[in-house]
N, C-alpha and C positions, 0 to 999 in steps of 0.2 A: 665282211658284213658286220655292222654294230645296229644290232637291236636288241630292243627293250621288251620282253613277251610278261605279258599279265593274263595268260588263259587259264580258264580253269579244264579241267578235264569234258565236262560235259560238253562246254563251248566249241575245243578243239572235236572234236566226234563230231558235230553240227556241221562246224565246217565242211570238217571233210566226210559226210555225207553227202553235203551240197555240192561239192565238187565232183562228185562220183568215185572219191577214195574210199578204199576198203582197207588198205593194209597201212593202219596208222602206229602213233604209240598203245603202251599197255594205260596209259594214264584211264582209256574209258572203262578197261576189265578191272581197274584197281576196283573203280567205283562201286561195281555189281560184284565186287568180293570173289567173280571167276578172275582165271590166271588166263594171260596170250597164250595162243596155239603156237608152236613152233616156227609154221607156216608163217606168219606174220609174222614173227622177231625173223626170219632169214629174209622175209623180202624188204624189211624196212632198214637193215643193218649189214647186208653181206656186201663185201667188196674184197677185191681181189690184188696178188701180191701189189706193190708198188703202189694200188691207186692211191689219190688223194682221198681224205676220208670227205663225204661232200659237208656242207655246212646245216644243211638237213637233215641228214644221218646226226649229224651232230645235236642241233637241235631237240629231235625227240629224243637219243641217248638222256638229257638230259632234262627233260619235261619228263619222262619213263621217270630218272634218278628223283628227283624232285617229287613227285607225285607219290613215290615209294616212302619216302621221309615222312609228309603227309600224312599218309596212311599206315605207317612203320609198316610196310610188307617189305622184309629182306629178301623173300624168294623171286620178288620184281628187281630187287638188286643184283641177286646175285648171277642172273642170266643175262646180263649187261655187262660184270667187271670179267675184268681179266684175269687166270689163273693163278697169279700172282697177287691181285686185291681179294681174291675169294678167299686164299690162305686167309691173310692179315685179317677179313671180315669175321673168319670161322676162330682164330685166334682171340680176336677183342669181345669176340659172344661169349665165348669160354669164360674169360675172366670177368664178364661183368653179370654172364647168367650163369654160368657154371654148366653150360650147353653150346657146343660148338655148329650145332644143326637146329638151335634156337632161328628162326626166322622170324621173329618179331623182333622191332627195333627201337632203339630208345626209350624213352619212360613218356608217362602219359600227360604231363604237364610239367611247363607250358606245352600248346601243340601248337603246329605247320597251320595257320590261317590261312594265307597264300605266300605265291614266290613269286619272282621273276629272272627271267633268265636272261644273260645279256653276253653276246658272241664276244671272245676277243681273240680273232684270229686262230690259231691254235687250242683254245680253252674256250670252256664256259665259266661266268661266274652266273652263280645262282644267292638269292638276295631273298632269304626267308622269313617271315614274318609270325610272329607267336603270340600267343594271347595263357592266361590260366583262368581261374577259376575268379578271380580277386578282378580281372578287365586289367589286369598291367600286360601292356605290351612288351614285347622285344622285338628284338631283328638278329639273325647273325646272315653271314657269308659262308661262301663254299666257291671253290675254283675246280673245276674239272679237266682232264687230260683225257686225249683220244690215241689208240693205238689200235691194231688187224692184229686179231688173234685166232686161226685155222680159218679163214674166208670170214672173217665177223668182223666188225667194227664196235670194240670195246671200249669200257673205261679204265686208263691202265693205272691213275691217279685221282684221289680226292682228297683237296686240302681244304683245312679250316682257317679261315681267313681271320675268322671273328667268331666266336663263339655263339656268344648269345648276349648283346647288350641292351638294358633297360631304357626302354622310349621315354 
């Protein structure tokens, strides 16, 4: 599957109300500043040894990842990476807050206007869009990897493609 997603949080919630879903991403609890129940991160992301991770699972991992950057909420991160990227996240908070249980992320400008997320088989790449205070835009990239970590479908990689370049 290669698609293009331009949702915003509120939007996706609409949807899937309209559908009759309940157990969506965290992207609508970012909005109203509460966190996911448990209950709903295990029914949107659990899969078991061997499966395939589905392309949906996939997708909200990453509208979840995206909407957290967004909103710098690390605690919406860090219930998505894998045991392995939570070290590396709890490491690089340290050295840029001097707080390894810091859950706020990045600095306040430029900020996340919106994103889009775009499948590639194995990966997502996520396509970010910034604004500051001054109306100068940016854009950077970000590519995502999936892996099962105790019945979950995590994210075991995030690379930066592109940092952050001037529109």
């Amino acid at each position: 599957m290669n698609r293009n997603h331009k949702i915003s949080a509120a939007l996706l919630l609409t949807f899937a109300l309209a559908a009759g879903i309940t157990a969506v991403s965290a992207a609508p609890a970012a909005l109203s500043g509460s966190s996911r129940s448990p209950q709903v991160a295990e029914a949107v992301t659990t899969v078991h040894d061997g499966e395939v991770i589905s392309d949906g699972i996939k997708e909200q991992l990453a509208l979840q990842w995206a909407e957290a950057w967004k909103t710098r909420d690390g605690q919406q991160r860090l219930e998505i990476m894998s045991g392995k990227l939570q070290e590396e996240y709890r490491n690089l908070q340290a050295l840029e807050t001097g707080d390894p249980d810091n859950n706020v992320i990045r600095w306040s400008s430029p900020w996340v206007v919106d994103y889009t997320v775009q499948s590639e088989g194995d990966t997502s790449l996520i396509t970010y869009r910034y604004t500051d205070s001054t109306g100068t835009r940016y854009e950077g990239r970000e590519r995502l990897s999936y892996g099962e970590e105790n019945g979950q479908a995590v994210i075991i990689q995030s690379e930066t493609i592109e940092e952050m370049k001037q529109l």
